[in-house]
DRENTORKOL-3810 file (N, C-alpha, C; in nm, 4 decimals):
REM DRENTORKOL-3810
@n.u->-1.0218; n.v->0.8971; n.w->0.5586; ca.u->-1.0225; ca.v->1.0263; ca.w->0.6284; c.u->-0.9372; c.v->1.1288; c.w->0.5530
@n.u->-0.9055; n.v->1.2111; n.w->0.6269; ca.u->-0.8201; ca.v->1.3511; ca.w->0.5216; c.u->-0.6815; c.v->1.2587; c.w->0.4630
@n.u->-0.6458; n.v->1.1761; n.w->0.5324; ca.u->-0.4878; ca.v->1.1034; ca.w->0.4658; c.u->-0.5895; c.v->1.0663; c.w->0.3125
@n.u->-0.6598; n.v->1.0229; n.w->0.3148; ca.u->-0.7702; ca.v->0.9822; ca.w->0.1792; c.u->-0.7436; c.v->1.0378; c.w->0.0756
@n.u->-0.7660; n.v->1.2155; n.w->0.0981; ca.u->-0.7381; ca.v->1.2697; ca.w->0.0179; c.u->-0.6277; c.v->1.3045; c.w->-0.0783
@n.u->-0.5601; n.v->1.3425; n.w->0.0053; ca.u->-0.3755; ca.v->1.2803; ca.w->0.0007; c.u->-0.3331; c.v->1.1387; c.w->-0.0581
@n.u->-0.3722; n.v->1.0225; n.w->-0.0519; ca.u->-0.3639; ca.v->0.9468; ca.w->-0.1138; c.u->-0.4372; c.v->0.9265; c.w->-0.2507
@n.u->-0.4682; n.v->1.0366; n.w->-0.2898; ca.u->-0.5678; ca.v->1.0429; ca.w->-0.4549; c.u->-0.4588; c.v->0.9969; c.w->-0.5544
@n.u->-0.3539; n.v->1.0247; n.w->-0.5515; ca.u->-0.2783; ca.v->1.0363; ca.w->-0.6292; c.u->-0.2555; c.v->0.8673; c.w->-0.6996
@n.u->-0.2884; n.v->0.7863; n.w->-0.6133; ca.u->-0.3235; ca.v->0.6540; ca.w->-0.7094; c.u->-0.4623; c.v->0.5684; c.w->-0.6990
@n.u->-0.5126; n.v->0.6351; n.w->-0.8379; ca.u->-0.6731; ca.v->0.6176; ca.w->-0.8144; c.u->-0.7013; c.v->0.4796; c.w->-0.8037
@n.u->-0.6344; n.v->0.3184; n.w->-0.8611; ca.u->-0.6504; ca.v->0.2251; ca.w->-0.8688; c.u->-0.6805; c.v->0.2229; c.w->-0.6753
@n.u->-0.5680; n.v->0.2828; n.w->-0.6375; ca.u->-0.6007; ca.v->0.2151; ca.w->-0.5236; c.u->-0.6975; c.v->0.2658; c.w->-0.4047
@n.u->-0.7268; n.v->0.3900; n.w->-0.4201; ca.u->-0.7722; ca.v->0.4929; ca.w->-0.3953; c.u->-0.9470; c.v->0.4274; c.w->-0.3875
@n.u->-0.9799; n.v->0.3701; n.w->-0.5237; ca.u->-1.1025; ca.v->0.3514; ca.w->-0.4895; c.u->-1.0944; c.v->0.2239; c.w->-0.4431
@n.u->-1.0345; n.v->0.1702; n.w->-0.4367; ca.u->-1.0702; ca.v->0.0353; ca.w->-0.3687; c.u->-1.0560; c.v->0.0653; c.w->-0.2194
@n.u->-0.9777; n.v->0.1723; n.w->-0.1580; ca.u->-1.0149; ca.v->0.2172; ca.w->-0.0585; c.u->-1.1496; c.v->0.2699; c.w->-0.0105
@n.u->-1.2096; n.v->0.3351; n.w->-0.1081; ca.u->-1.3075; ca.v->0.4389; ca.w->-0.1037; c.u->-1.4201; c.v->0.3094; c.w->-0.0923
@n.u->-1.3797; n.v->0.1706; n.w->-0.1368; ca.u->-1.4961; ca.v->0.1305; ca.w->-0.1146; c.u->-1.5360; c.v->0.0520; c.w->-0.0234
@n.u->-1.3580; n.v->0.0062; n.w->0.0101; ca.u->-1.3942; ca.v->-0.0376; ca.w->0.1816; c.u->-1.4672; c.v->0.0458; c.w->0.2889
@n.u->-1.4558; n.v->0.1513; n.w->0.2456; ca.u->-1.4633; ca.v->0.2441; ca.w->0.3785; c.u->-1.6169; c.v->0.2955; c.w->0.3754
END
């Protein structure tokens, strides 16, 4: 969600978020 965005700042983890979601 918008915290998502805000959390860009570490892409390793960022997409592994992006791909749970």
């Amino acid at each position: 969600m918008a915290y998502k965005l805000q959390y860009k700042p570490k892409r390793r983890r960022t997409l592994v978020h992006d791909n749970s979601f």
